[in-house]
VOPA-649260 format. One record per residue: residue in three letters; x, y, z of N, C-alpha, C in turn. Coordinates in steps of 0.001 Angstrom, whole numbers, plus 524288, in hexadecimal, padded with zeros to 5 digits. Layout:
ALAXYZXYZXYZ;...
END
This chain:
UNK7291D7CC7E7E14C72DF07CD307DE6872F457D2F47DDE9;UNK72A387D6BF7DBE272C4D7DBCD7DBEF72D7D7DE517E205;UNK72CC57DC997E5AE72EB17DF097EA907322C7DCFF7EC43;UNK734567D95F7EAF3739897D7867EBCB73EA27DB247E7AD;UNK73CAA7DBAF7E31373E5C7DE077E02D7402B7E5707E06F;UNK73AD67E6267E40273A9A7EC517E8737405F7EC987EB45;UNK73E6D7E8057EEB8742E07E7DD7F25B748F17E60D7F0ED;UNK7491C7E3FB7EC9A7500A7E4747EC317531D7E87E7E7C2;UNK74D0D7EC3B7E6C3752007EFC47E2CB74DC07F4C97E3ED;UNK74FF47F9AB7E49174B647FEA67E48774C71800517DF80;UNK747818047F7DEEC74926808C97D99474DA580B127D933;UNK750C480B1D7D4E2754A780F287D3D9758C2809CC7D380;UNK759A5804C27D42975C24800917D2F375F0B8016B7D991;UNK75D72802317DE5776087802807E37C75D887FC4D7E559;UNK7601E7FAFD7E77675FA07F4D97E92E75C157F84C7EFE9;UNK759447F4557F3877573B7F50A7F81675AC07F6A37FC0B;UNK760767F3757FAB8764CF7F5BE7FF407667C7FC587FE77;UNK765F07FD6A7F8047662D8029F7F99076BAD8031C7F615;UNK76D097FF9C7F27877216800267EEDC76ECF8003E7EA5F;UNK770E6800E87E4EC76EFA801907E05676EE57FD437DEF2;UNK76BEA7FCD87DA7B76C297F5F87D7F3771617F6407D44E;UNK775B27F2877D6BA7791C7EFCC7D48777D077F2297D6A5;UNK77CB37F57A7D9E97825A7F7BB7DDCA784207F3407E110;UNK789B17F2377DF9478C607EF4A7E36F791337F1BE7E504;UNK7926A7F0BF7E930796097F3437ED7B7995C7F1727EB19;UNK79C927EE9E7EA3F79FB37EB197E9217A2427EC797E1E6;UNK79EED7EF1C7DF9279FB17F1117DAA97A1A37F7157D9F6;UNK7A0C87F9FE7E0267A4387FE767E0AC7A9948008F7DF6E;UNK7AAA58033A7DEF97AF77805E87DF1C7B38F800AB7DF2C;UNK7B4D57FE007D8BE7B8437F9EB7D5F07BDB97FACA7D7C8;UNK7BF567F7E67D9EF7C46B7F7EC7DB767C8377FA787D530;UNK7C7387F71E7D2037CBA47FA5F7CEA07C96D8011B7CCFA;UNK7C51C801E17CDA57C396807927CC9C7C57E80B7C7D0E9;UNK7C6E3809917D6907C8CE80B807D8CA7CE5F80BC77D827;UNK7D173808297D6047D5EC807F17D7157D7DF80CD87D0B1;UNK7D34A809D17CB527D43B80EE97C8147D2B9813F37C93E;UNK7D08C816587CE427CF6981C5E7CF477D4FF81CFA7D32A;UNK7D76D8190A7D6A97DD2C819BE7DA177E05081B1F7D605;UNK7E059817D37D15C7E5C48180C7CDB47E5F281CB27CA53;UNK7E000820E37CA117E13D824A57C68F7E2FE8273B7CB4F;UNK7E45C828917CED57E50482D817D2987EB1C82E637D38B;UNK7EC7A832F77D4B57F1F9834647D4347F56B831917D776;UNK7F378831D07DCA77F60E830797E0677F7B8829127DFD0;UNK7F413825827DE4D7F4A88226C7DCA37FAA0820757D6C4;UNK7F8B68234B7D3AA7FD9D824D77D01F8025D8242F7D28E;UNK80158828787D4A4805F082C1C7D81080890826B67DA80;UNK807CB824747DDCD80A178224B7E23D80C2181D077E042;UNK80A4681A9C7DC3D80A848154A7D7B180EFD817297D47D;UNK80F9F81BE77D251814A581F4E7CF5D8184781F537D1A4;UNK8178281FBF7D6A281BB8820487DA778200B81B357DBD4;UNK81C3D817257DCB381DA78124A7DF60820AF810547D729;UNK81E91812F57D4778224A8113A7CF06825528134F7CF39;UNK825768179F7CFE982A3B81B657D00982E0481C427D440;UNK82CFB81A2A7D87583339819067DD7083517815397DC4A;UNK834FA8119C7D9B6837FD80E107D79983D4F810DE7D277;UNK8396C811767CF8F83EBF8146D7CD408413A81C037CF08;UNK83E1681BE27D1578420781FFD7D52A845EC81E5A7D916;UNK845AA81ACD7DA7484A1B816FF7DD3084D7B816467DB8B;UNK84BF88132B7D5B584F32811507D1AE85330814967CECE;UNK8506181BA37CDC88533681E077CAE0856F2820327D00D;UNK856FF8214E7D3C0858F78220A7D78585CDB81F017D9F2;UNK85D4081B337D8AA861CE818407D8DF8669F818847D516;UNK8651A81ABE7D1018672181BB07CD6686A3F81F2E7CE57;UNK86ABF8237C7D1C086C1B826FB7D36F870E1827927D7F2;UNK871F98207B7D7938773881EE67DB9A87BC7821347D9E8;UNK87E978230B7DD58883EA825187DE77887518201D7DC80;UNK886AD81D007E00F889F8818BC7E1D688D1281A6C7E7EB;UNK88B9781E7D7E7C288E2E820047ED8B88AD581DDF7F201;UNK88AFC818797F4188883A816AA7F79988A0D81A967FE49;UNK88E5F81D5B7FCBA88DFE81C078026B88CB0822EE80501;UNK889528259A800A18873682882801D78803A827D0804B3;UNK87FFD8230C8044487AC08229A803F38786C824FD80AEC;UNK87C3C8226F80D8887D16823EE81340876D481F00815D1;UNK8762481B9E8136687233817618150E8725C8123281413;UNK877B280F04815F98778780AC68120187460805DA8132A;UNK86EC1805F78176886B6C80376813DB86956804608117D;UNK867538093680FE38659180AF680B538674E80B87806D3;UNK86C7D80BB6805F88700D80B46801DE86FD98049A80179;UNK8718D8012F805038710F7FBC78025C86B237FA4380112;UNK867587FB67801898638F7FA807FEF0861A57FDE47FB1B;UNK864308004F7F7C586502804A47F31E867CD7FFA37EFDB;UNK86B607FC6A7F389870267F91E7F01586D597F5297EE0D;UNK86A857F43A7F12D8660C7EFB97F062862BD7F1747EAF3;UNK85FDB7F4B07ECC285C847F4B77E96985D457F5947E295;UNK861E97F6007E147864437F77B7DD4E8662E7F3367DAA5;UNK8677F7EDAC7DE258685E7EA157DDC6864017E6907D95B;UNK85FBA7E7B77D91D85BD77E32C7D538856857E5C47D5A5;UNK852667E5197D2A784E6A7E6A77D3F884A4C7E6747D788;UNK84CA37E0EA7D9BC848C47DED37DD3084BB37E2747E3AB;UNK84FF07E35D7E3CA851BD7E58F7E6B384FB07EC377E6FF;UNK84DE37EFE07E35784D637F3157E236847DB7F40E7E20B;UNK844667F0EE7E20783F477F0EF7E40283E577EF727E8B4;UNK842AD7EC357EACC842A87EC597F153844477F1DB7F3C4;UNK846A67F39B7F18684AAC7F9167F2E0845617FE3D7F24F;UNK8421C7FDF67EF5C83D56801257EE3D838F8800967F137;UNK836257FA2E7F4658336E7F9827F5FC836037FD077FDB9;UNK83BBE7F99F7FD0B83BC77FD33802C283D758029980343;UNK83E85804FE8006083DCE80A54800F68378880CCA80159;UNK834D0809717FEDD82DD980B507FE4C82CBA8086B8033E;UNK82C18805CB804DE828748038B808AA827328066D80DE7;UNK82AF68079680E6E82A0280B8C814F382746810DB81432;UNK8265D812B180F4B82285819AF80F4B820A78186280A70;UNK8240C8169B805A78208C81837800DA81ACC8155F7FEB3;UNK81B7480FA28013A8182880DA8801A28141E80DA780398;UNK814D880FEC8083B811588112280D0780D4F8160E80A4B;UNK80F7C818E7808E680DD981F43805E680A1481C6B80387;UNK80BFC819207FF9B80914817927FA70803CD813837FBF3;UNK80453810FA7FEB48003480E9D801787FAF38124580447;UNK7FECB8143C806937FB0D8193C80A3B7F8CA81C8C80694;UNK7FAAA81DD4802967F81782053800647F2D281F567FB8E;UNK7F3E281AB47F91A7EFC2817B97F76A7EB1B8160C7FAB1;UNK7EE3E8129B801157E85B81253804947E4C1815DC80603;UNK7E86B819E6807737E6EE81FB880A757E5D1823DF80769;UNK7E533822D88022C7E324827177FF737DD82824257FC39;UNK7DB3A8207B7FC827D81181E697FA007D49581F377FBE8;UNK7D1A4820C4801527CC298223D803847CC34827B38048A;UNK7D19A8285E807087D14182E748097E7CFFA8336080380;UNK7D496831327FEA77D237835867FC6C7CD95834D17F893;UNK7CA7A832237FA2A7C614832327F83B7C252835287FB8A;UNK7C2A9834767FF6A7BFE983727804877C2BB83D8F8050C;UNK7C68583FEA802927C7C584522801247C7108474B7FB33;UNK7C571843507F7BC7C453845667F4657BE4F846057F443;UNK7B9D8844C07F8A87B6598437E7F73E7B2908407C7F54B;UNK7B69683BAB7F3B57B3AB837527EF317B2928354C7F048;UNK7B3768339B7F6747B1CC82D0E7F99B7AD7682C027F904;UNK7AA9A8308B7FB3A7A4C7830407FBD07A15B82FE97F8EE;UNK7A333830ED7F37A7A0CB82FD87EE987A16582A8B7EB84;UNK7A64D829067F0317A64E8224F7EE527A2BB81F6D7F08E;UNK7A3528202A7F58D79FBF81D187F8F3799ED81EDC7F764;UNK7981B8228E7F3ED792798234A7F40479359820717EF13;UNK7966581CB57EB1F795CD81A7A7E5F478EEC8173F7E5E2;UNK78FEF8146E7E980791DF810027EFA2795B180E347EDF0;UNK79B5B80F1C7F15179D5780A9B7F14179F45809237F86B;UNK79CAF8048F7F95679E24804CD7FE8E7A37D805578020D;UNK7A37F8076A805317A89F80A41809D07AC7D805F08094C;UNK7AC8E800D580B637B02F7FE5280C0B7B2537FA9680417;UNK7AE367FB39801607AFB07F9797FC8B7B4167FE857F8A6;UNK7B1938036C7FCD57B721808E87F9F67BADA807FF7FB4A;UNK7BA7080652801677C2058071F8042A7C42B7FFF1802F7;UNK7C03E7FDF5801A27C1D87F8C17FFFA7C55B7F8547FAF2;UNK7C2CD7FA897F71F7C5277FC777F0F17C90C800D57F211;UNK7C871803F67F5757CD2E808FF7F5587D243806D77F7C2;UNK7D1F28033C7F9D47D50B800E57FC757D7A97FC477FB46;UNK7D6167F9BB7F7657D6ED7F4F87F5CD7DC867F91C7F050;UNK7D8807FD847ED777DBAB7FFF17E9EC7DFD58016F7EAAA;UNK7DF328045D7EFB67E621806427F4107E9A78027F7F3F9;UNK7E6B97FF757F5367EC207FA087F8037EE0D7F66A7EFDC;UNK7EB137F7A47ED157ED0B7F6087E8237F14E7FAAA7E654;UNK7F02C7FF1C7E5CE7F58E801327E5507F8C6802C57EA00;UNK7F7B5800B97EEE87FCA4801207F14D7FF9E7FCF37EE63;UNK7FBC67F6F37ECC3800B97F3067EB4E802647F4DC7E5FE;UNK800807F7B17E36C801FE7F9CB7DD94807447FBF77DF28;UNK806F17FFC57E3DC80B30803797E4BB80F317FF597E47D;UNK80E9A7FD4B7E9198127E7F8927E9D78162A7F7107E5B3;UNK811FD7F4627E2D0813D97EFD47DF4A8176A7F3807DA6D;UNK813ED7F9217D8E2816CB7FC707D64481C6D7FD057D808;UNK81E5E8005B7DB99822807FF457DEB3826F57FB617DED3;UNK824837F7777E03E82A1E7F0F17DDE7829407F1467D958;UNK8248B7F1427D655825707EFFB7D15A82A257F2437CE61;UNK828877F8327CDA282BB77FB2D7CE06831C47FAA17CDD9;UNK833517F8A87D20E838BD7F9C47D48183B257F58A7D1D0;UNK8378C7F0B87D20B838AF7EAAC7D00E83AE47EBDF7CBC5;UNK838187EE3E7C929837A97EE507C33E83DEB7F3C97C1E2;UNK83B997F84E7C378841FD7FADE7C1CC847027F8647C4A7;UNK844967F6E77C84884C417F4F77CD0184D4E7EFD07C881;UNK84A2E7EBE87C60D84CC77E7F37C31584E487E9F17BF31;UNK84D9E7EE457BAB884DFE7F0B17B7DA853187F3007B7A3;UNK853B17F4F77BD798590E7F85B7BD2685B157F44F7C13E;UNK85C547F14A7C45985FE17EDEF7C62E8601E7E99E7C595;UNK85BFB7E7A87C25A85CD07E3417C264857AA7DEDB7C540;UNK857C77D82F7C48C854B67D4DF7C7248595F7D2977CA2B;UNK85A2C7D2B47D02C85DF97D0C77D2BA85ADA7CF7C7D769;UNK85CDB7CB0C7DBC585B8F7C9AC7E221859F37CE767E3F5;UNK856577CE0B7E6BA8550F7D06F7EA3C859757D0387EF72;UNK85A9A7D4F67F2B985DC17D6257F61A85CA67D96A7F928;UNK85D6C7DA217FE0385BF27DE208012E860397DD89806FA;UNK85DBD7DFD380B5A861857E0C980E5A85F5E7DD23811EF;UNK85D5A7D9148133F85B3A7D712816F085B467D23481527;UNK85D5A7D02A80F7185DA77CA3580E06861F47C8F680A7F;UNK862107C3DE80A078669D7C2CF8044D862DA7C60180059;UNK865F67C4337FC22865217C4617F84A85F7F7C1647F58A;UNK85B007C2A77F2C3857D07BF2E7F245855F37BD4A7EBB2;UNK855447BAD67EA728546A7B8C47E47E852577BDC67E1BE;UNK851F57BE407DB2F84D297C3917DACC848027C01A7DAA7;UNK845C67BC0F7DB3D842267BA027D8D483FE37BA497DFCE;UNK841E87B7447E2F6840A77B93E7E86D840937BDFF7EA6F;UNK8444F7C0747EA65844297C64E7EA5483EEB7C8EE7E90D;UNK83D797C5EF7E34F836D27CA4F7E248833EF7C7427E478;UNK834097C3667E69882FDB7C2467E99482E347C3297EF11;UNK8338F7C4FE7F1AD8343A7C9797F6778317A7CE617F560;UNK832EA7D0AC7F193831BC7D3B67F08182C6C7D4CF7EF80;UNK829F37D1B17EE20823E97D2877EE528205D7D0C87F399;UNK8247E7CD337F6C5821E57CE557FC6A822D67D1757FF16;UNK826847D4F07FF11828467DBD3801458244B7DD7680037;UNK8218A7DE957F9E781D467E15D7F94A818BB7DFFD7FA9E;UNK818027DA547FB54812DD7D81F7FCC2812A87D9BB802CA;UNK816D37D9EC80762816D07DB4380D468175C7E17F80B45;UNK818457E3F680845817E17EA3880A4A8131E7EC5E80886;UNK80FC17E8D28033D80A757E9E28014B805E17E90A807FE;UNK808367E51980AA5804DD7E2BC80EAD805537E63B8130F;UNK8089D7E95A814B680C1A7ED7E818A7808D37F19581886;UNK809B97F3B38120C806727F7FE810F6800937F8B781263;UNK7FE0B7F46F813857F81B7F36C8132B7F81A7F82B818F6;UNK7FB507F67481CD67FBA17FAB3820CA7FA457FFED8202B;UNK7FE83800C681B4B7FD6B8075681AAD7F7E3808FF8171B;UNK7F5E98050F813717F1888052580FBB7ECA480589813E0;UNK7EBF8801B0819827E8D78017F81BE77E8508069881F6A;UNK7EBDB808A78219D7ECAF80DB9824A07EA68811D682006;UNK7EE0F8121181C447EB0C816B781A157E6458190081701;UNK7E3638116C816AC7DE208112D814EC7DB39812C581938;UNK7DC0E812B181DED7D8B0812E9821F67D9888186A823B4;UNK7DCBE81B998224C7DE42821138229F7DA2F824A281DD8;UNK7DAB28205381A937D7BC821FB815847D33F822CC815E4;UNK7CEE982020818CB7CC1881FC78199A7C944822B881D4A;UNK7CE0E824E3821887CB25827FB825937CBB682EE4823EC;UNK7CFA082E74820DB7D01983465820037CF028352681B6D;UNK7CE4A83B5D81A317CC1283BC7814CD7D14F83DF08116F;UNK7D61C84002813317D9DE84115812957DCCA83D028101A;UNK7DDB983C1B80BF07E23E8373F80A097E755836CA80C0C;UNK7E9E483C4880B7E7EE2D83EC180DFD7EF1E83C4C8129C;UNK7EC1A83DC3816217EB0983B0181BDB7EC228361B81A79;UNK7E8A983195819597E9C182C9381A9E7ED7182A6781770;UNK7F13982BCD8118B7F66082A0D810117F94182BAE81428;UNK7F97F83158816827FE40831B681AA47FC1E82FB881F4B;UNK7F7A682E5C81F247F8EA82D47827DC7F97D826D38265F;UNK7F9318258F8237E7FAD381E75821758017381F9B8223E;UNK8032D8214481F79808CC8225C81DF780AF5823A7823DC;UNK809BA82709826BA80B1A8284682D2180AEC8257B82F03;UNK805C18225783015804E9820A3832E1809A381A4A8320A;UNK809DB817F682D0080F088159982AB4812B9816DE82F0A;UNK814FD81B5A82C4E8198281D8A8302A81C6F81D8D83645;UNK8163281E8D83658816C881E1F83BE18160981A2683EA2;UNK8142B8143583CA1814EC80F8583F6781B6580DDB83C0C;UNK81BDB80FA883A14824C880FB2838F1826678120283D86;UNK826428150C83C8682920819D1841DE826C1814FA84728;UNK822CD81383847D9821A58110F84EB48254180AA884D3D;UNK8260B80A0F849928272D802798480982D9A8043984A10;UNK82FC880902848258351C808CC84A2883645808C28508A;UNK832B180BCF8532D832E680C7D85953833828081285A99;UNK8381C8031985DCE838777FF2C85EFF835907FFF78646A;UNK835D28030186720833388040786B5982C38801F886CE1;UNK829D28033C868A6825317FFB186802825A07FB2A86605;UNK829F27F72C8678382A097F2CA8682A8266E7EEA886636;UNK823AB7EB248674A820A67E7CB8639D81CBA7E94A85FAC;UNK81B077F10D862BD816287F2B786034817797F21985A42;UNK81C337F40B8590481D827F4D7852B281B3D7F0D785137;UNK81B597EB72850DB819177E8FC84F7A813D67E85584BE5;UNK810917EC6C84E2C80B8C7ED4784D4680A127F2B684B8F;UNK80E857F5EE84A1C80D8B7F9228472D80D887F7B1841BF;UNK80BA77FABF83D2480A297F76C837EB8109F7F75683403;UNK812E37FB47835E3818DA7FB6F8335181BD57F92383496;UNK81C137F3F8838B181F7C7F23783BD8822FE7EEAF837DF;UNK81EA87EAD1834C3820707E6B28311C822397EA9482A91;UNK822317EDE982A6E820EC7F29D8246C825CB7EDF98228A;UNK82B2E7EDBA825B282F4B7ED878224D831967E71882211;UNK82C2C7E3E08230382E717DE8B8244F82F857DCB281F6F;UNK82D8E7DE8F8190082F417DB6C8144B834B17DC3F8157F;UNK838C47DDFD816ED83C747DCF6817EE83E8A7D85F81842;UNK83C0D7D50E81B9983C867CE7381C8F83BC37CB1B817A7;UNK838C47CE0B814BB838377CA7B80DBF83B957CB3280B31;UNK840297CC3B80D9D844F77CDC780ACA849457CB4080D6B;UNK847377C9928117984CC27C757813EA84D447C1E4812A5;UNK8527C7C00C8148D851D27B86381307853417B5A881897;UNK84F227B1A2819BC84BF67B0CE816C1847EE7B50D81A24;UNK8437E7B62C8167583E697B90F8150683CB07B95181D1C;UNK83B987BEA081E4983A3F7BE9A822E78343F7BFA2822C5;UNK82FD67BE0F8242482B207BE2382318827B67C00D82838;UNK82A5C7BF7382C0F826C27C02F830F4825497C62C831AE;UNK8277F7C9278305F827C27CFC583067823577D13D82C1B;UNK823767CD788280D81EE87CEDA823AF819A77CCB182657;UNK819A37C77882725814587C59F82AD4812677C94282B7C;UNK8152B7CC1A83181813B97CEC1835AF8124D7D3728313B;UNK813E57D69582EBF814A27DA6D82C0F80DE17D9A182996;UNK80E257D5F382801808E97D4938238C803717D416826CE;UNK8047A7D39C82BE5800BB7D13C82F8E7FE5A7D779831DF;UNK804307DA53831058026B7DE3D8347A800B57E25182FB0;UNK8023E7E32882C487FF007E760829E77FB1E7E5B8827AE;UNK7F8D37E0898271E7F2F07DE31823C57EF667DFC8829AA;UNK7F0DA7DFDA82E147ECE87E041831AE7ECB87E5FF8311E;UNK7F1047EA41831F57F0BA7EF47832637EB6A7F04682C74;UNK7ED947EF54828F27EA397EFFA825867E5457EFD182592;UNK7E2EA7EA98826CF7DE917E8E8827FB7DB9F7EBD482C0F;UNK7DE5C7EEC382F607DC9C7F118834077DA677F6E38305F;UNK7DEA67F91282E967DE537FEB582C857D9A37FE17828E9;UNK7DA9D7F9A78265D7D6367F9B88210B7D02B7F9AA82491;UNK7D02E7F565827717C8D37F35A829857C9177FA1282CAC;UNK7CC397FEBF82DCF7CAB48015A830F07CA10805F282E26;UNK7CC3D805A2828477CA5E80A0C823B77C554807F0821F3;UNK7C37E802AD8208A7BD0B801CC8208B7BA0F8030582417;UNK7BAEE8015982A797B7E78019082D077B4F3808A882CF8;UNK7B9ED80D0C82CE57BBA98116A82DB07B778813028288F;UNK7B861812FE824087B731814E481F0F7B07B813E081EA8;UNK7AE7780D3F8205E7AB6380B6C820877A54880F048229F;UNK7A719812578285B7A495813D582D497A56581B5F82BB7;UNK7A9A081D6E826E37AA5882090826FC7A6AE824EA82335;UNK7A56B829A68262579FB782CA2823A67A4A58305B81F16;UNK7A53F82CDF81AC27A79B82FC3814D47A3518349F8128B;UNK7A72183973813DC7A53883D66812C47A5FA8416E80E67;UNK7ABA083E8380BDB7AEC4840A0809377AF8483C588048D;
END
């Protein structure tokens, strides 16, 4: 009995494998302790303030109408100004598409892409990983935290807009330029599948710039080469010249919630849309573990 007893625990309470008695992997670095060390930091603040605050910078900015429409010199952009002024539900549609093509993208990229890299420039990584807490259970939790306030950002954002555009225009149909007129009770329920296909879109840019995150020690670096690199599959999706390739670039589907707006409801553009950035994702993510996993953290 006492040599059995030898062999499953040494002096000092370290078990035979060589962990301490009662260390579990799995009890590391608490998802909400991570997410309360994300939420004290500026940049975090910062970017959550923001997505509250373009809503009513929109809002007070409208305020600021002439009535002289026909200075505007853009009138689709002026009729969807007309729109959005129209009801609230219209006016959080009017906020989501002005954000979706950069501001979102920023805000994503910058939560994924700043969660490993600046730990690895401030020095601290390595003092995580010596807690123990194992490699793929850090970028597991750092990553799980990113993608919760990207949807915070999100949801901040409509909330937001929902909430002052009914305030100051009113609860009226939803309307836009691509359908009748639609109920408000349907209307918000469009409306929360816009956000549910652009929360799913984004995973694209969260996965790119986690895996940027991971290789560089620069944060800087992997929010902007996420964001470029964005860009620059826009800029190739317009070239009709590459012909079917667009297809298979990750921006091809960005603008298909469009179709959740039309009547009746066009869905095949979201499919494809949903199919193609859960794989992009999946690709970027297994290649920031594999990457992070194999990588000699020095910093």
């Amino acid at each position: 009995m006492s040599g059995s007893l030898q062999s499953a625990e040494r002096p000092g309470g370290a078990s035979a494998a060589g962990a301490a008695s009662g260390y579990r992997p799995s009890a590391t670095l608490p998802f909400l302790a991570e997410f309360r060390r994300q939420a004290s930091r500026r940049r975090t603040q910062l970017a959550l303030g923001f997505m509250v605050l373009l809503p009513l910078i929109i809002l007070i900015s409208f305020q600021f109408d002439t009535g002289d429409d026909d200075d505007n010199g853009g009138g689709e952009f002026a009729s969807l100004i007309d729109l959005a002024t129209s009801g609230g539900l219209n006016f959080t549609l009017f906020s989501i598409f002005v954000s979706a093509s950069f501001l979102l993208v920023v805000v994503v990229a910058l939560f994924c892409g700043d969660t490993v890299a600046s730990e690895a420039s401030w020095g601290s990584l390595r003092y995580l990983l010596a807690v123990p807490v194992p490699r793929a259970r850090l970028l597991a939790v750092k990553l799980l935290v990113a993608l919760t306030y990207s949807a915070l950002a999100l949801l901040l954002l409509a909330g937001t807009a929902l909430l002052a555009g009914t305030l100051r225009y009113g609860w009226s149909p939803l309307r836009s330029t691509v359908a009748a007129q639609i109920p408000a009770g349907e209307g918000l329920l469009r409306l929360l599948a816009v956000l549910g296909y652009l929360a799913v879109v984004l995973l694209v840019v969260a996965g790119l710039a986690f895996l940027l995150s991971v290789t560089t020690d620069a944060a800087l670096g992997a929010v902007g080469g996420a964001v470029l690199l964005w860009i620059l599959s826009s800029i190739l999706d317009q070239i009709t010249a590459l012909g079917a390739l667009r297809a298979f670039l990750p921006t091809h589907y960005a603008n298909a919630w469009l179709g959740l707006l039309s009547t009746p409801v066009q869905t095949d553009g979201v499919v494809r849309g949903c199919i193609s950035a859960i794989c992009y994702a999946t690709l970027f993510w297994g290649l920031a573990f594999w990457r992070f996993t194999r990588k000699d953290v020095t910093s």
